[in-house]
Structures are given as C-alpha cells and as structure tokens.
N, C-alpha and C positions, 0 to 999 in steps of 0.2 A: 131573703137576699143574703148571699153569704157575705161575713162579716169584712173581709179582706176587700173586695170591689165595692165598699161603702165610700162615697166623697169625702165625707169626715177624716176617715182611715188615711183615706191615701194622702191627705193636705198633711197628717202628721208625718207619715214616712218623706214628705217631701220637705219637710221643716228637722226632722230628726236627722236627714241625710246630709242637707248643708249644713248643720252643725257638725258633724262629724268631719267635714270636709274641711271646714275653717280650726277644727281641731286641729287634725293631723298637721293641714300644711303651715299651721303656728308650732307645732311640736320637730317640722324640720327645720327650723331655723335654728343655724349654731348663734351660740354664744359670742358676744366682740374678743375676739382676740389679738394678742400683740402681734409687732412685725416681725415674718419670718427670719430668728439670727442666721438661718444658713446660705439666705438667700444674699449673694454679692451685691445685687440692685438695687436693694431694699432700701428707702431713706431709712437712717438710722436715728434712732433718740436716744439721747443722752437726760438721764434726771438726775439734778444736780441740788442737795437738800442743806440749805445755807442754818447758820446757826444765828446771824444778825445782820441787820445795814444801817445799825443806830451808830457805829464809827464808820467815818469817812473814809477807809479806805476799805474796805467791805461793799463799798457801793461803786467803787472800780473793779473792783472783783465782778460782779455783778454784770457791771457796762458791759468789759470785756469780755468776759464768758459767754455773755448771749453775742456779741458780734463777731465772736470767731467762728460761733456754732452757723451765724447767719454768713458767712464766706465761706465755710464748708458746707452749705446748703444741708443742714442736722438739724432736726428737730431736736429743743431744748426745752425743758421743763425745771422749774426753779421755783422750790419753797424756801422760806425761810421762818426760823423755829422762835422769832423773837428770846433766843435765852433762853427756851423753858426746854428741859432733853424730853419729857414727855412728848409736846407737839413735834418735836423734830421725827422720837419713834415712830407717832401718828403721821406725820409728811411721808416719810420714808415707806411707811407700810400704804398708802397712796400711790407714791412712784410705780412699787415695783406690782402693783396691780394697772397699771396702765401700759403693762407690755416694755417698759423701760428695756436698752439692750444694755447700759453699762450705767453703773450709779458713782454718781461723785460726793462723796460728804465732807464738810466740812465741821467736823464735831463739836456739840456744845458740852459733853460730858465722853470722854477717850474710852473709858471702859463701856458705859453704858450703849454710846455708838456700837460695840464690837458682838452686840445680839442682829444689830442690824444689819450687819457684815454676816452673821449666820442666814438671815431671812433671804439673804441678797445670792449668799451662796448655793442656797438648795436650790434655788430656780436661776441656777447658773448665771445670774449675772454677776462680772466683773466691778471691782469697788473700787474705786482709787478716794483714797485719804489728802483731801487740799488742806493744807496750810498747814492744819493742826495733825498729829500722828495720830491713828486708832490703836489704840490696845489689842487688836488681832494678828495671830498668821496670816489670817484667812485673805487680808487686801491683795490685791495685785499689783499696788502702786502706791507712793508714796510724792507727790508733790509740794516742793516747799522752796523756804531760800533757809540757805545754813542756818538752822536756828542755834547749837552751840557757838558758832560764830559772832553771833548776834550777842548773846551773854559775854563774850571774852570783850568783845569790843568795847562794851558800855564802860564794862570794870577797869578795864584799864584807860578809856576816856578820862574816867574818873581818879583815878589815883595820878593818871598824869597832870592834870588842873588841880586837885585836891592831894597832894601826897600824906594829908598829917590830919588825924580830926576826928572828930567823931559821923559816924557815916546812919543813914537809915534806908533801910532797902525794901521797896514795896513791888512786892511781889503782883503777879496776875490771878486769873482765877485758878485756883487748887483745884479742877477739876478739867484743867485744859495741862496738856503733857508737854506743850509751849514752854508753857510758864513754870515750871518744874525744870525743863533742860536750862533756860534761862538763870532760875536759880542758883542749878548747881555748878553751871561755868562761872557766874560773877562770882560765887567765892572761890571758885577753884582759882580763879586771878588773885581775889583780896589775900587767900590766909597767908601770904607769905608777909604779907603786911600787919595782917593779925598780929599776926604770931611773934612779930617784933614791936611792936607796940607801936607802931605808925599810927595805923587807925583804930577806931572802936567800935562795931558795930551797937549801937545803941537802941536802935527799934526795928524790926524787919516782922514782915506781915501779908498775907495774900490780900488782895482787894475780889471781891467777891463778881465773880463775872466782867472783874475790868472796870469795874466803874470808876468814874474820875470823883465822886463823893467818897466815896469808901477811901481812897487816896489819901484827902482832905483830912478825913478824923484820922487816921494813920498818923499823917503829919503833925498836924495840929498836937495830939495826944503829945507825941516823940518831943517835941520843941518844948511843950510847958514842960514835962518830965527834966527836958535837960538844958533848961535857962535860957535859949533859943543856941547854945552853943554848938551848932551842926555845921560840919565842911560840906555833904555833900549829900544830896540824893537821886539813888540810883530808879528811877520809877521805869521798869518794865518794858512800858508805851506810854505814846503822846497824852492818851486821856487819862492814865494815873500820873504822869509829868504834868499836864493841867491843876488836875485836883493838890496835887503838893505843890505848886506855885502860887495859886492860891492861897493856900496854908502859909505858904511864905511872906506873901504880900502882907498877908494879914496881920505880919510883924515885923512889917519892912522891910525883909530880907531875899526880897526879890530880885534874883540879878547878883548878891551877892555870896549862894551857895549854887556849887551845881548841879544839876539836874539832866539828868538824862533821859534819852526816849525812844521810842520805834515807830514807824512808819511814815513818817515826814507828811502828816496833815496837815493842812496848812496853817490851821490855827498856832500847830506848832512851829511851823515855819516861822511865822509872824512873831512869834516869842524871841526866836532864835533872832529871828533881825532885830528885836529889840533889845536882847542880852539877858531875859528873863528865863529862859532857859537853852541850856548850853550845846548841845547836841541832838538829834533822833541818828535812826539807823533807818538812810531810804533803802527801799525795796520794791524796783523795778515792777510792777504787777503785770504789765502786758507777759512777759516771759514766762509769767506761771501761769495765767490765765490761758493763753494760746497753747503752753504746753499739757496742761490737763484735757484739753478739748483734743487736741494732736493725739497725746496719746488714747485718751478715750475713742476716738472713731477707731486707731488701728484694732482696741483690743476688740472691739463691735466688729471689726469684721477678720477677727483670730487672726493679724499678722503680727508679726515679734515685734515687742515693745523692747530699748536694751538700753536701757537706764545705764547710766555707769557707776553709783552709788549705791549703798545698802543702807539699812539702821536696821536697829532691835532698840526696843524698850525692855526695861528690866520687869515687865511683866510678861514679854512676849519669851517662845522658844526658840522663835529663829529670825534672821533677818529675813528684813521682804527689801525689795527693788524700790530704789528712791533715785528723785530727778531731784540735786539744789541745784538754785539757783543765788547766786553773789549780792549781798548787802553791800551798801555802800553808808558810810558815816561821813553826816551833814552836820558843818558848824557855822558860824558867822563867816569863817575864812575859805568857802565852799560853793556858797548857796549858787551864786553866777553859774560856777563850773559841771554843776550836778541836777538840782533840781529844777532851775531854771532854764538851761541851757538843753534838758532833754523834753523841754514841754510839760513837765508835771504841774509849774507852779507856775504863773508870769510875774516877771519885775515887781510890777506896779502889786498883783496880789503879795507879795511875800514884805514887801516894803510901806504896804498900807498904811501902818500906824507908827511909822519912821520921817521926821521932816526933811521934804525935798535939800536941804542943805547939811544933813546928817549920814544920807546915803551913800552907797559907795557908786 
C-alpha cells in the first residue's frame, strides 16, 4: 500500500491542515489600536495624568474634568501619580499606549514632566500643561489662573495688615514652577520693604510637595529661633497655611499673626470665619477645568486653539500659548460675596465652628 492513502497518514494531514488554518487566521488579526485622529466622527479621548487628590481642591478638579468630558460625550481617562513623578512617568506611558488623542498633565515634578511631553510628541499627541507649567516648548497649551498674580496678591495682603515685623515665608514644593513663580512675586512686592527696614524676613523655606506638616516644623523652628516675635506668615496655600496655624496655636498666637493662603478650602474657609487665618486666594476651578477639556477636544480634532496669553519659564526657549484665568482674594469681609454666594462653600459650611450669635 502506498504510504500516502494509509488512514493513519491522512488523519495527520487532516489534523496538520487545521492547525495551519487556526494559525494563519490568528496571524491575521491586527493588533488593538487607537482612535482614528483623522477621522471627524471619531469619539475622542482625552487622558488626563493627575499628580494628587490628597488637597481638596484637586478633587474639584477632578469632578469637573470628567463632567465636562461627560457633556461633550469624550472619552476621559484619569491617573493620578499620588506625589511620586515616577508613577505619574508610568501613568503617562499607560495613557499614551491606549491610543489617547490629547494628553493633559498636571505636573508633579515640571522638568521631569517635560520627557513626557517628548513621549507625547513623537506619536503626535498634543499636551496641554493644567495648573502647574511644564518645562517644555514642546506643550501646546498652557491652562491655569494667574499664578504671578496670585504671589503679588498674598504679599501685599500681607504688608497691608502686617506693614512692620518680622515675616516668615513657606514656600511650596521646589519642584513645582507654581511655587517658584509664587516665590518670586511675593518678594518682588516685600523688597521695597526689605530694603527700608519695614520688615525682616526671618525664615523662609520650600515645604516639600505642600504638605501642611513640613509647614508646621518650618514654623515651629522660625518662632523658637525668634522669641515667637513674627507679624506675619505668608504660606503659599491653604494646607501650608494649615500647618503654620497650627505652629501658631501652639503658642497662642493664633489669630493674632497673618496668614495667608490659596485656594479657598474649606477648612480654610472655616479658619478665615474664625479669624485664625486671614485670607486664601479663591480660584474659580469650573473655568479651568471646562476650559482644558474645551480646548483639548478642539486640538483632537486640529481646529485653532487662540489663547490670548503666553509664558516662558526661564528654562524654556520660547513662549507656548496660555489660557489664565482670575484669582479672586477671600477674607472675613468677603466670604458672603465670593465664596458663598457662587456655590463653592454654604453659609452654614464656612460658618461651622462660629456661634450662631457671632455671625455675620
């Protein structure tokens, strides 16, 4: 019998042939890939790579961001890097393997961000920079509220309650360019006071990623060093305003040095109603959060984004297109007209730990 028309034989060629079959047609199946950018119809995604939600107003950010993305029917995708710029690199290099059409960052380290803004660029996707500035050309967009602004404000809040004194000024994180422009507007206000011996600057110091403890021993440290003799402190934001209020209490001097802050939490709110700390700087968040989702869909489907503002950082080479938006400065003589009165805060919250016959 020849070997070829054996039963045996031929059960192999019929078991050898559907294997080849289930080969091939698993070898023509492409790979998952992203949404076509060219395509007009296409829903579009946005991946949007957060650096925290451990402050409270990070978690408006947050809210807002996904339900503008959900009113423009956009797919949204949102990590966030708890503080560490490693996992945020790791999120980011996630994002932009899911076919992302435009990435939003908001940076936990400005330089370190600007490798991701390379990753972001070669496979054409557009960056826009929230809140915090990246250290690149390369972004496309820049969203924020005036942050020089924000610095001239505190400093001179401060010298207007406080004109004479020794002052302490805690900085933010030295690796957010926030907290740096911050810096150098509140002195660009004080040195003319410096420089006439008004005031003294007596401790001034980054808190390390913002935290409201690193604040605290800042504080603490400054007041033994200088007999508790201090007019004023100028703390950044609400959670270093926190931590040196603390520091204050803890020498009775709560209420009666100032304190400044940023982004009108409510905790700090609540301070402000009680007279333990003397201002924040509110910062409308639906306007920034709608307008990075706004701009993000146009630059996802290439139509003109036209910013009317610029910046450069003094590491960059050139200006990129920036969108601010207007801080507003919140004190005891306010809170009704601003915070209250646009639904940030309610009465009753901002007033919590004030007795019904103490109120305004």
């Amino acid at each position: 019998m020849n070997i070829f028309s054996r039963p045996g034989f031929c059960r192999l060629l019929l078991v050898l042939g559907l294997w080849a079959g289930l080969f091939l047609s698993s070898a023509c199946v492409s790979a998952p890939s992203g949404p076509d950018r060219n395509d007009p119809n296409g829903r579009i995604k946005i991946g949007f790579s957060m650096d925290t939600l451990k402050e409270e107003r990070w978690k408006r950010d947050y809210d807002l961001f996904k339900k503008r993305c959900e009113e423009l029917q956009v797919e949204c995708l949102v990590t966030v890097a708890d503080n560490q710029a490693e996992k945020q690199a790791n999120d980011v290099d996630n994002l932009l393997t899911q076919g992302i059409d435009v990435l939003v960052i908001a940076p936990h380290d400005a330089t370190q961000a600007a490798s991701m803004v390379e990753k972001a660029k070669a496979l054409k996707v557009p960056v826009i920079s929230y809140d915090r500035l990246i250290n690149s050309d390369d972004i496309s967009l820049y969203v924020s509220h005036q942050v020089p602004l924000i610095g001239k404000l505190q400093a001179e809040y401060a010298l207007k309650h406080a004109p004479r004194g020794n002052y302490i000024l805690v900085y933010g994180a030295s690796t957010d360019n926030n907290a740096l422009i911050l810096k150098r507007e509140q002195l660009k206000v004080l040195q003319p006071s410096i420089d006439r011996g008004d005031i003294k600057i007596v401790a001034e110091q980054f808190a390390d990623d913002w935290k409201p403890e690193e604040a605290l021993k800042i504080v603490e440290n400054a007041l033994t060093q200088n007999q508790n003799q201090v007019a004023a402190v100028i703390a950044s934001n609400d959670g270093t305003a926190g931590g040196a209020i603390q520091a204050l209490a803890g020498q009775g001097l709560a209420g009666k040095v100032v304190v400044t802050g940023q982004d009108a939490e409510l905790a700090a709110l609540q301070r402000i109603a009680l007279g333990t700390q003397s201002m924040t700087i509110y910062k409308p968040i639906r306007p920034l959060a709608y307008g990075a989702v706004d701009a993000a869909v146009k630059l996802a489907r290439k139509e003109p984004v036209s910013p009317p503002d610029k910046i450069k950082s003094p590491s960059m080479t050139k200006e990129v297109p920036a969108f601010f938006f207007d801080p507003v400065v919140v004190d005891k003589s306010n809170l009704s007209t601003t915070v209250i009165k646009d639904g940030w805060a309610t009465y009753d919250e901002v007033y919590r730990d004030v007795p019904p016959d103490k109120r305004p």
